[in-house]
N, C-alpha and C positions, 0 to 999 in steps of 0.2 A: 834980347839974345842976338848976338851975332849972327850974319849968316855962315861965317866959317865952322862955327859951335853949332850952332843946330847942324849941318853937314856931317859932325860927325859925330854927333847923341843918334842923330838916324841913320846913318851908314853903320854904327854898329847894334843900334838894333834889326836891321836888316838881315846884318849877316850873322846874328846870332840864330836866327829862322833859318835862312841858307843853308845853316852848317849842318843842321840836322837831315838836309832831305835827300842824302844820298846816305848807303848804305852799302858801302861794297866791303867783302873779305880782305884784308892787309897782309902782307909780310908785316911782320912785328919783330923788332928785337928779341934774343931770348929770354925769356920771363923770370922772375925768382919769385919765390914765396914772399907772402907779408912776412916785411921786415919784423913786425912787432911779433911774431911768432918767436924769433930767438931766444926773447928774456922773458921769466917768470917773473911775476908781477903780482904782489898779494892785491888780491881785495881790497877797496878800501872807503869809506862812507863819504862822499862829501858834501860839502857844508852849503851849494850851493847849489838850484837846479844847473845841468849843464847841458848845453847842445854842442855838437860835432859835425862841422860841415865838412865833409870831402869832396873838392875842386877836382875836377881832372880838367887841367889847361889844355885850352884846343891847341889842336897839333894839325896843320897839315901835311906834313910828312907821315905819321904815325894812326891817325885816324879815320876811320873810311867815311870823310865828310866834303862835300865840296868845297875847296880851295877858300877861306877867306886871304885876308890883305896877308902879307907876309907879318907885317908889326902886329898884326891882333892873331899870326895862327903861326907864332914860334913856342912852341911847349918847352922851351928851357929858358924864357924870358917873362916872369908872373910879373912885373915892371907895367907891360904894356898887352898881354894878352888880354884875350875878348871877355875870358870867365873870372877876369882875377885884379887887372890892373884900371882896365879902358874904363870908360863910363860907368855902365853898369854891370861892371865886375864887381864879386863877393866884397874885395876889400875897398876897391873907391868906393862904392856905394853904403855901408857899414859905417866906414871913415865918416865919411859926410853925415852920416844920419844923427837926427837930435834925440834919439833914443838910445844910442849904445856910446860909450866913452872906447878907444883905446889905452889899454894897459899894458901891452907887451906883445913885441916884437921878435920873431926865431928866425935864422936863417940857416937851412939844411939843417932841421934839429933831426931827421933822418935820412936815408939815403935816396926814398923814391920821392920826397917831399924838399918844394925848393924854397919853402918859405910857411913861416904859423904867424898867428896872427890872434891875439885874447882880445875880447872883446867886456866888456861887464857891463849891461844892462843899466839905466840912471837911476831908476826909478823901482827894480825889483831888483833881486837876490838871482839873478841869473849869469850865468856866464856862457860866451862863446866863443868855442876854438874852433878856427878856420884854418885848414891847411890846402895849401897849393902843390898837386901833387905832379911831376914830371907829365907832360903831357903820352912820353913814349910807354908811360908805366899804366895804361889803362887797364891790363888787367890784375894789377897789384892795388888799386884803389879801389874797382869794385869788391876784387877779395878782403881790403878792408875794409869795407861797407858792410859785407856779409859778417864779416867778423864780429865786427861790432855789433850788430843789430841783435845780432846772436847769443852777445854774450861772452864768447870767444873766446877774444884776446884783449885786456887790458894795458894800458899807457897813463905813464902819471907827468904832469907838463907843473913845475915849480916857476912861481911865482914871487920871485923875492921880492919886489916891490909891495906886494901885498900878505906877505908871510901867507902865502897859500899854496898848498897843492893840489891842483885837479884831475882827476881823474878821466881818461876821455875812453873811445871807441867803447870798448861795452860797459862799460860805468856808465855813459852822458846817458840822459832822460831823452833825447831826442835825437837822432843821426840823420844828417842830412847828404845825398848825391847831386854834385850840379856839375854837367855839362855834357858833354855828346854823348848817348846809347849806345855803348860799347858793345852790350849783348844783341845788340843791330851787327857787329863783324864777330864775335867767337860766341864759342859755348861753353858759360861755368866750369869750369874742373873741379870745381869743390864748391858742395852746396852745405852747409852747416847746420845744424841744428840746433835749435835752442839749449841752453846748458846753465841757464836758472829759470825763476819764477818770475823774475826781477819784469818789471812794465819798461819796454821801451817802446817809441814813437819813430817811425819813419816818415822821410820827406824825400823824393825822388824827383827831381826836373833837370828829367829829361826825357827827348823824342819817345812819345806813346813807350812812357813807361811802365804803367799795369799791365800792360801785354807781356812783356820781354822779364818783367821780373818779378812777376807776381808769385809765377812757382815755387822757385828757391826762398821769397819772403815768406811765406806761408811754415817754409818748415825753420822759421827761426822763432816766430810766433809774436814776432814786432808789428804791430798797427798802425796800416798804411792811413799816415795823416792827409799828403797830401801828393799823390801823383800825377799822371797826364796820360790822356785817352789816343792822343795825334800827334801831329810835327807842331811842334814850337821853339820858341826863344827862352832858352834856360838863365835867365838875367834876375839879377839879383834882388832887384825889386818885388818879385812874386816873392821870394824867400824872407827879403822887411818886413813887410807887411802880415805875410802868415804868422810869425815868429812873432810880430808885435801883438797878436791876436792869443798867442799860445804864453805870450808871456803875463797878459792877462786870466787867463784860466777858461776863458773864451770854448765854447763848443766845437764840432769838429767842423760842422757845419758853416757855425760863424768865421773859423779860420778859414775854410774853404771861399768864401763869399770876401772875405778883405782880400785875399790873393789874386781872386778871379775881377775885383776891381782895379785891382793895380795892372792887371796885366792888361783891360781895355782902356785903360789910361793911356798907358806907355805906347800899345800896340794900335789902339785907336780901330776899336773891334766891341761890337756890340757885348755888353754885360752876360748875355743869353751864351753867345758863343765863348767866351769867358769860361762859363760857368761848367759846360757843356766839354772842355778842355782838363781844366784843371777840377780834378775830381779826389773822392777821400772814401775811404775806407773801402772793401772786399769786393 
């Protein structure tokens, strides 16, 4: 490996830590509701298990996180940010991996989202939508977070390539949060409640995330697979790895244990502390 390439696999897992460890209140743009709130949306079965990753690209203007580079912390450029484009961002890291194929590609398929992203498993029956959400809309991503997990609000993402339609936010089997603790700068306005029986699975990395959103997940009644005790590096390798684990059928336990290696891999931090970090259920 080069030394300009390694320079900056480690510059941005640096600053992917960095970003998390401040925490100050923001002016924020004015908010709107989850867009997916507008349209009724039946029900509907699918044929596939599905996860749901919601990205909030880091933002140094809009986010109360300490300064990264300006190319890794423009939240209207999913190209080159830290949580979406750069190394190990959702989608380069995804791309690259020998476990999932790209099948489809969205740009602006809504308003607070600047880019989706299908993903379909090689090897199982699973699919995954990644969407990259405006870094300035962070509290319109955790609200669809909650949505989702909830139950909510439903979204159907067509697949003409593969004559399929998916169903995501409260349909997918598993919803995932990655990137800064928003509920580290505001306070929920709307906390949801569960609104079927339906099993869904939560994934949350980001900075000491059972602290800040254990409450509100509790009243959706989605089971926290895998979240985080302290400050870390919300990078997408923890999220391969657990997902490679859950794609397996693998325990909560054991998805907890391949995450918490990848993350002393990359971070270069004893397995204990690892462990000790990324944590799962109540």
């Amino acid at each position: 490996m080069s030394n300009k390439i390694f320079y900056t696999l480690t510059l941005v897992s640096i600053f992917g830590l960095i970003s998390c460890t401040k925490a100050q209140p923001i002016s924020s743009p004015s908010q709107t509701k989850s867009d997916t709130k507008a349209e009724t949306v039946l029900k509907i079965q699918n044929s596939a298990r599905v996860i749901h990753v919601l990205v909030a690209l880091c933002d140094n203007e809009n986010q109360g996180i300490v300064p990264v580079p300006k190319f890794l912390g423009n939240g209207e450029d999913p190209q080159k940010n830290l949580y979406w484009g750069a190394a190990y961002g959702v989608k380069t890291f995804f791309t690259k991996s020998r476990s999932w194929e790209k099948i489809a590609e969205f740009a602006n398929p809504k308003a607070n989202v600047l880019q989706r992203i299908v993903f379909k498993h090689k090897t199982k029956n699973v699919y995954l939508v990644a969407d990259a959400y405006r870094g300035s809309r962070m509290k319109e991503t955790i609200a669809d977070f909650f949505s989702a997990v909830s139950g909510e609000t439903l979204e159907n993402v067509k697949l003409d390539s593969q004559n399929t339609t998916l169903q995501i936010l409260g349909s997918a089997n598993l919803v995932a949060f990655v990137g800064h603790n928003g509920l580290m700068d505001f306070d929920l306005e709307n906390q949801p409640s569960k609104k079927n029986d339906n099993r869904r699975e939560a994934i949350i990395l980001a900075c000491a995330s059972r602290n800040y959103f254990s409450a509100p997940l509790k009243k959706t009644s989605a089971a926290p697979l895998l979240w985080t005790s302290n400050l870390m590096a919300p990078e997408a390798y923890i999220l391969h790895d657990a997902l490679e684990g859950w794609t397996q059928g693998e325990s909560d336990e054991q998805i907890r244990t391949r995450a918490a290696a990848a993350y002393s891999k990359y971070q270069k931090i004893s397995l204990k502390s690892a462990r000790n970090l990324l944590v799962t259920g109540w």
